[in-house]
N, C-alpha and C positions, 0 to 999 in steps of 0.2 A: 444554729449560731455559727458562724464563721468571722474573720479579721477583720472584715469590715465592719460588724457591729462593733468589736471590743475597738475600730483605731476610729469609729462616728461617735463612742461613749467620749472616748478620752479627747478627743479633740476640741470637741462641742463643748465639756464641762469648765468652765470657771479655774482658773487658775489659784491655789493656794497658797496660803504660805507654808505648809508643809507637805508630805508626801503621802496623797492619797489612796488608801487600800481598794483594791478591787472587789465588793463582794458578789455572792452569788444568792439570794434570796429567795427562798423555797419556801412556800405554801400549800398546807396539806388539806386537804378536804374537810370539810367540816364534818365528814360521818368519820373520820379516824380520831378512835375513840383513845385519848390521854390516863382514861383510867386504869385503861388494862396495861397490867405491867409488864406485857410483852410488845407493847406498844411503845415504850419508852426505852433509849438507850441513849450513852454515850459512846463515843469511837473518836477517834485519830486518825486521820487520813495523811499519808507523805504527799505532797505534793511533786512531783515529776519535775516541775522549775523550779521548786522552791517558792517562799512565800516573799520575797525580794526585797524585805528588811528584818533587821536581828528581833528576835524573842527573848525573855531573860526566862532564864532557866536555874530553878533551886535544884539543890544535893542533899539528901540528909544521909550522912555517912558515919563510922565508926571511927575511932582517934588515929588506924591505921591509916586510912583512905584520906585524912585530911587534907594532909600538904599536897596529893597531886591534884582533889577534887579542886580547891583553891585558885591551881591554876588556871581550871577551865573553867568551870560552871561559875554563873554571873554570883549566887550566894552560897554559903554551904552552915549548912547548920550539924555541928556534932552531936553525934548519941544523947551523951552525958548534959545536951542542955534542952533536949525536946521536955523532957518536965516543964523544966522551970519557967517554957515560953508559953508551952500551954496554960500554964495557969495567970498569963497574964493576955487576958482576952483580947484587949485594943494592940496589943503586939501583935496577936498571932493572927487576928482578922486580917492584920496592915500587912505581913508576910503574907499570908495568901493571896489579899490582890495583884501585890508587886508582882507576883512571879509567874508568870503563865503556864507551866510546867514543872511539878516535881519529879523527882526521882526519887530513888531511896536504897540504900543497900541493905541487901536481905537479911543481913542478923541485925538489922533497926525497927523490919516492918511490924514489930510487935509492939516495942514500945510507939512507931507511928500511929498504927491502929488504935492504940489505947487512949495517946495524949491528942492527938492530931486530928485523928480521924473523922470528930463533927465540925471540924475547922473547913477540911481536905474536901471530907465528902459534898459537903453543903454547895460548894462550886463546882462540881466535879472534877477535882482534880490530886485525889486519891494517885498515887504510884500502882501503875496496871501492867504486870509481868506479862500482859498481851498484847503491848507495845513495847517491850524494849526496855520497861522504866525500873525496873530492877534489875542494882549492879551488883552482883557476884563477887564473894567477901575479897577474894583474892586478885580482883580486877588491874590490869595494868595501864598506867596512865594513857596509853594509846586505847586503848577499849572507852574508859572513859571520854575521850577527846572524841570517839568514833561516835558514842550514845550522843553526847551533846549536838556536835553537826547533823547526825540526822534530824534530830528533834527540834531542828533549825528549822526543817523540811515542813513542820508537823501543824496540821490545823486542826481543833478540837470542835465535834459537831455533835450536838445535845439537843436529844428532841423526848420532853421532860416536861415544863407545864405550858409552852405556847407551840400555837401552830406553824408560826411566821418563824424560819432557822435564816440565820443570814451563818455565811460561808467564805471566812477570807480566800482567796484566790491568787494573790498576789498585789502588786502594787502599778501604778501606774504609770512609774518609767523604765518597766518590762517589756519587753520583746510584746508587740502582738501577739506573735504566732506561742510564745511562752506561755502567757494569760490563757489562749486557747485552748491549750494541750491541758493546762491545769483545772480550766472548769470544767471539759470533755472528760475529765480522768474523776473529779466529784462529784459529777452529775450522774457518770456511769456506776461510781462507787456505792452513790445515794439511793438510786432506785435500785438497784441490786439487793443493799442492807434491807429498809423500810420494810416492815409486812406490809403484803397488798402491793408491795413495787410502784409501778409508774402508776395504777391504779388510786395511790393513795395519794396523788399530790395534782391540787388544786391549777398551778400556776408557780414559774419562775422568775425570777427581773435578773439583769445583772446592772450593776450601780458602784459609782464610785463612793468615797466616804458622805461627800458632799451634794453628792449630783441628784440628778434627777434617774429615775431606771428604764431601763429599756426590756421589755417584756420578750422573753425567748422560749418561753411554753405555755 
């Protein structure tokens, strides 16, 4: 793949009326087996350009962490109400789609695990101290400010019950050479994670939200 495919996709495609994601569309072989559970993972990839429009991102913090989490992070739900929400189901399904990213601060992650956790898990998007997404009781509002912009950065890739992963990349009034650097940095990330590696995957596209795809493996 190089510039000229990602500035013949965007060119060629349909103009919208809003602002179309770039993705990356990976297809894995039909002998790679979904049962085994080392075949299946979720991960976080940062994007190198970033993902070239805002994500909304939840906090779920203690009554200390309140007022700076507030400032930053798009929701913030306190300690003292993760009960109450859980137990009203069409709330807490509706908070988990809104938000594409939680977090959570570590004297919460029990009562999350507890009340949250077949909410969180089910999408995966549980709080994973192997990204970053656990903040430290004593966290200072700059640390906070620092977790969220990264997590701006951050694309989730889940290969779980289908074959076919699509992979935002960015958007498509991005730098070419930006969109570039970002698929180059997933695709090397991708087969790297995968068992079986480049072995295990069928075929790639990359495609805009609405477009048609352009085949690149």
């Amino acid at each position: 793949m190089d510039v000229q495919t990602i500035q013949s996709l965007i060119e060629k495609s349909k103009k919208r009326r809003f602002k179309q994601t770039v993705e990356l569309i990976i297809n894995l072989k039909k002998e790679y087996d979904l049962n085994k559970s080392e075949n299946r993972f979720t991960e976080y990839i940062e994007l190198p350009k970033g993902r070239g429009k805002k994500i909304k991102i939840a906090a779920i913090v203690g009554p200390e962490l309140e007022k700076p989490a507030k400032e930053i992070f798009d929701f913030v739900l306190v300690k003292d109400k993760i009960k109450e929400i859980s137990e009203n189901k069409r709330e807490a399904k509706k908070m988990v789609r809104r938000y594409y990213i939680f977090v959570a601060q570590a004297s919460t992650m029990t009562d999350v695990g507890k009340y949250l956790g077949k909410y969180l898990s089910t999408k995966n998007k549980m709080p994973n101290p192997k990204y970053g997404m656990i903040i430290p009781d004593n966290a200072s509002q700059d640390l906070l400010r620092s977790i969220y912009n990264r997590l701006q950065k951050t694309v989730r890739v889940v290969v779980k019950n289908h074959k076919t992963i699509g992979i935002p990349i960015g958007t498509e009034d991005m730098k070419y050479e930006d969109i570039l650097e970002n698929a180059n940095y997933v695709l090397e990330y991708f087969i790297n994670r995968i068992p079986g590696n480049k072995n295990s995957i069928k075929s790639v596209y990359i495609k805009l939200t609405m477009s048609d795809s352009i085949r690149i493996i």
